[in-house]
C-alpha positions, 0 to 999 in steps of 0.5 A, spaced: 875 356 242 879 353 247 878 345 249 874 344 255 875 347 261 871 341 266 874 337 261 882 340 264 878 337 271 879 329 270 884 326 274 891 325 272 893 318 273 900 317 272 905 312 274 912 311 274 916 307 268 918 301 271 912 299 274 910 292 271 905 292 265 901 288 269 900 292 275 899 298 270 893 294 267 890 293 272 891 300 275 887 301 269 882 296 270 881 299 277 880 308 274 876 305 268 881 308 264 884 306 257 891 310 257 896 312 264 901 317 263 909 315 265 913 319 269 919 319 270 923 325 275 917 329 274 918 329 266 913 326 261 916 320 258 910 316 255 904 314 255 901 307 256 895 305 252 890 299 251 893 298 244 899 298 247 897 292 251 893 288 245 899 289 241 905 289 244 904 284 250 898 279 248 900 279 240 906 278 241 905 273 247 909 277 253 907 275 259 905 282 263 907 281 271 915 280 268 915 285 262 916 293 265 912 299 262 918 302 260 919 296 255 913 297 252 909 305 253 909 310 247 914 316 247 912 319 241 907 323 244 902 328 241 900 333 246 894 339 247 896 346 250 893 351 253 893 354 245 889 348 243 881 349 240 877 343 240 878 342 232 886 342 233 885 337 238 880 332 235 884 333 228 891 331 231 887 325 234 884 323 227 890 325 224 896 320 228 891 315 230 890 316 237 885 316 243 888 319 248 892 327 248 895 330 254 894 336 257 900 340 258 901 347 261 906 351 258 913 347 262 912 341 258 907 338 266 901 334 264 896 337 267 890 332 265 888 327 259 882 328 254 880 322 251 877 322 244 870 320 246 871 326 252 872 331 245 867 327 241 861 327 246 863 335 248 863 338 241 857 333 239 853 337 245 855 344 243 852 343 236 845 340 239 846 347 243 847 350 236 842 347 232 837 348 238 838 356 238 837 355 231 830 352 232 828 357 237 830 364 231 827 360 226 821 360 230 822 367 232 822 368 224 828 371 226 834 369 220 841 367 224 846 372 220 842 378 222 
């Protein structure tokens, strides 16, 4: 199984590198959104996350409006593709310790961003799904190898 196609659907919010962190933070604030995609000549070149906020700015007593996003944004990214299963997907999360994965077509392009409580919150419906059809052979008598 592939990851959700209504999840593919989400807008994508990006912005460029240079943008201020504080600007980039409140455009967050604004999307109700915990991470933002950068940008750069239409290449993915980061990505901007709350983490990335607490523990690059506030800890380290940076004042937002006068550093860049560039200065601060993930590079190292994880992403998921049109190839990735749901299991893949949430274990690459659980693996690097992440919240957020972009969703890349096959030229490299964010498509969208899948955010672990997206991935939790569909996998958790599909097996309350699962465990009804279940319920419902068991009441038909009916075992679920035949």
């Amino acid at each position: 199984m592939t990851l959700p196609e209504h999840l593919q659907k989400h807008e994508l919010v990006t912005i460029d590198p240079l943008m201020s962190v504080h600007d980039a933070a409140m455009l967050m604030l604004s999307e109700g959104i915990g991470a933002l995609i950068i940008m750069e000549e239409n290449k993915l070149v980061g990505m901007l996350t709350e983490r990335d906020l607490m523990n690059k700015v506030v800890a380290k007593d940076k004042t937002a409006s006068e550093t860049f996003v560039q200065q601060i944004m993930t590079t190292d990214l994880h992403t998921a593709n049109i190839n990735t299963t749901l299991s893949e997907a949430l274990h690459l999360m659980g693996e690097h310790k992440i919240r957020h994965l972009p969703y890349i077509d096959e030229n490299g392009k964010p498509l969208c961003m899948f955010s672990f409580r997206d991935l939790y919150e569909y996998r958790l419906k599909q097996l309350e799904h699962e465990n009804e059809a279940l319920h419902t052979l068991a009441k038909l008598g009916i075992s679920p190898s035949e």
